[in-house]
N, C-alpha and C positions, 0 to 999 in steps of 0.2 A: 319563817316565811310561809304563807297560806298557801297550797297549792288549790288552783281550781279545780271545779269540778267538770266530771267530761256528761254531756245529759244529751241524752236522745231527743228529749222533746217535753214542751210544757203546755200542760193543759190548763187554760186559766179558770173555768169552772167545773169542773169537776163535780160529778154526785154519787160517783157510783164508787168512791174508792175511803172509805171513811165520814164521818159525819159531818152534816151540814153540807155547804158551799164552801169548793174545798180548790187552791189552785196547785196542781198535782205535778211534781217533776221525773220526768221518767228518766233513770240513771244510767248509763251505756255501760254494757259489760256482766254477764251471766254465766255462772261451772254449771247450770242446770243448763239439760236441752230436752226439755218437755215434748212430747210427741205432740201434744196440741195447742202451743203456743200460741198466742193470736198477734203476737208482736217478737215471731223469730230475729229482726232486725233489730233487736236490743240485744240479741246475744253477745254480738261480737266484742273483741276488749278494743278493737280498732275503729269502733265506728263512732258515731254521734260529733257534739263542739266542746267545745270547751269553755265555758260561763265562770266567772269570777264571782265567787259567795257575794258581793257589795250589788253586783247587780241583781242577782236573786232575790237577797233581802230587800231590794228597794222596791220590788218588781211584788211583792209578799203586801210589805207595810200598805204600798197605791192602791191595794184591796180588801183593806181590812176592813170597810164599809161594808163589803159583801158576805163577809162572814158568818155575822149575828153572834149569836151565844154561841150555836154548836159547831163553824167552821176552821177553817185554820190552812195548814199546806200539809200535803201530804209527799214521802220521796217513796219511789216506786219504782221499777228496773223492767229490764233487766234486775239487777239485785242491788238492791241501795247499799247493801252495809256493807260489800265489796270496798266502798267509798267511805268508811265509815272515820275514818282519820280527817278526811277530807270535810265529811260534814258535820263535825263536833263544834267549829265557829258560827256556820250557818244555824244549826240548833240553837246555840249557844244565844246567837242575835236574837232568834225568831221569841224565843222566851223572853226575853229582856224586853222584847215587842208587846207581849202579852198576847203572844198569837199560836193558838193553838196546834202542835207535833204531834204527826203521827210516821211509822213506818211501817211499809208493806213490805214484808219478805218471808225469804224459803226457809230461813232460819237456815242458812249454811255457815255463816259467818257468827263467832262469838272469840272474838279476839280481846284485847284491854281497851281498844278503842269503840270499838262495840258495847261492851258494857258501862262506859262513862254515859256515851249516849244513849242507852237505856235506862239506865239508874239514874240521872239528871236531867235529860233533858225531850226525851220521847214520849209525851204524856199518854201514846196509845200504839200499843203493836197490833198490826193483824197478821198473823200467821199463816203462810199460804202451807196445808197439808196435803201431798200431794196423792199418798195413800200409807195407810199400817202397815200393810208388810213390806217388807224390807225388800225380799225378791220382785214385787211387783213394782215399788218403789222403782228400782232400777231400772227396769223397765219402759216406764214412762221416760223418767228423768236423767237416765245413765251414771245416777249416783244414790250412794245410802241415803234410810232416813233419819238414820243415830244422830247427824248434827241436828235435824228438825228439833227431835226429842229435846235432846240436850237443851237445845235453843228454848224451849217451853217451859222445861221446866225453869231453867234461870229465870224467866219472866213470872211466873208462878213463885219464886221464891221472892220477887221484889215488890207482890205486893198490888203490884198497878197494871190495868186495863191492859186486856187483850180479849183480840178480835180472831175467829179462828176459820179458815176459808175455806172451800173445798169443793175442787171442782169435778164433777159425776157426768165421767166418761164412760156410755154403754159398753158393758165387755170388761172393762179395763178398770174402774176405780168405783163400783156401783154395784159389788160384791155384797149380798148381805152378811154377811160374813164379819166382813171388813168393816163393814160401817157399825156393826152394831161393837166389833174392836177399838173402831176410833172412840167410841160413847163410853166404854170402858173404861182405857186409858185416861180420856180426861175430865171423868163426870165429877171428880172430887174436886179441881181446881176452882179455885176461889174468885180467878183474874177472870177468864172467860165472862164478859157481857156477853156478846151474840154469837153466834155461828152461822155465816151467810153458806150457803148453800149454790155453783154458782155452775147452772146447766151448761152443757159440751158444748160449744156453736164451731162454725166453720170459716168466720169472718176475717180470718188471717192466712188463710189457704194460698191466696193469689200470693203473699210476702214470701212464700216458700219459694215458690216458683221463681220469684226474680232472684231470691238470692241461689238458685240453680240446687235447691235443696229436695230430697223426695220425703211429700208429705205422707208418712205411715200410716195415717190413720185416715187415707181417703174412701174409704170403704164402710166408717163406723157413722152410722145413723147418728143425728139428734135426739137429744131426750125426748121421749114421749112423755105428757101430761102423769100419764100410771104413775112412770121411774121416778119424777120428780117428788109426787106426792108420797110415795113408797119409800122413795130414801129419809122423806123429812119426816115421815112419820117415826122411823126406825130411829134418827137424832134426836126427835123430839122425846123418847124418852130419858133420853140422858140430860137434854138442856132446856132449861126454860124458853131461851130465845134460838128458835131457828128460823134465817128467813129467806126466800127464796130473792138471790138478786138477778 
């Protein structure tokens, strides 16, 4: 028996979260709590509805007009592979659709259900890195980043597309240091097409508040123009594709 999935919320165009025109579901339920979250209200394992895979897909195939070559749906979170039992039919359809998979995550999750729908049916990861070291890592996220790694390199080992993200918080993850560590780590993988690049903003601030949360990092500026071009330039030596989203 299929169980549903529990989703926060669906964005029916989408651009900014994998390629092309993309209808994007965002997953309810996250182990990370990112200091700069801009959708804290995905955390919760309590919150969002509950959607039946049948209407997803139906809701995917009514816009495949809009796709073109390089669109498709993209699951997104809080953290999709949480659900990842859950959306091994949904994948499952959407392929059978001939409609382009992608998933966005922390890489926290790498269970057997997980890797079926990685190794079959995910035609694109993007990999949210949240920082190299491990102590800072925590930091941020309030957990290690050994699953991340782990999670990378499994992807790296199968072969196929990934997308690698990172987001450069003044102070906090825009360490030179660090950055030019991540380029290290992952300048030999082979999966890696691009590495977006994806400056601090503060656009989620007021989400904290309602849910009676105190935001830690109301104190830390936006990227300056310099940081941005400073960090890419420092990626830019390890990957051909870096791009500021």
């Amino acid at each position: 028996m299929q169980q549903d999935l529990r989703v926060h919320s669906i964005e029916s165009f989408g651009t900014h979260d994998g390629p092309g025109i993309r209808m994007v579901i965002f997953l309810q339920g996250c182990k990370f709590k990112c200091l700069y979250c801009h959708n804290p209200d995905t955390i919760p394992f309590d919150g969002g509805l509950f959607y039946k895979m049948e209407h997803l897909l139906r809701r995917a195939v009514s816009m495949k007009s809009y796709y073109g070559q390089e669109g498709g749906v993209t699951v997104s979170g809080g953290e999709p592979l949480i659900q990842s039992k859950q959306l091994l039919p949904l994948f499952k359809a959407l392929k059978k659709e001939g409609i382009h998979t992608n998933v966005d995550t922390n890489g926290r999750v790498l269970n057997s259900n997980t890797k079926i729908l990685l190794d079959e049916y995910a035609d694109l990861v993007m990999l949210d890195i949240k920082h190299m070291n491990d102590e800072w890592h925590r930091k941020l996220t309030g957990v290690t980043n050994a699953n991340t790694l782990k999670f990378a390199e499994y992807r790296e080992q199968s072969g196929k597309p990934m997308w690698l993200r990172y987001v450069l918080v003044p102070g906090w993850s825009d360490q030179e240091e660090y950055l030019h560590e991540l380029g290290q780590h992952f300048k030999d993988y082979k999966t890696i097409e691009k590495v977006e690049l994806l400056p601090y903003h503060k656009l989620g601030v007021h989400k904290w508040k309602e849910l009676g949360w105190e935001y830690k990092l109301a104190d830390v500026p936006e990227n300056t123009e310099e940081q941005i071009k400073k960090a890419r330039n420092i990626l830019s030596l390890y990957f051909d594709n870096v791009k500021v989203n």
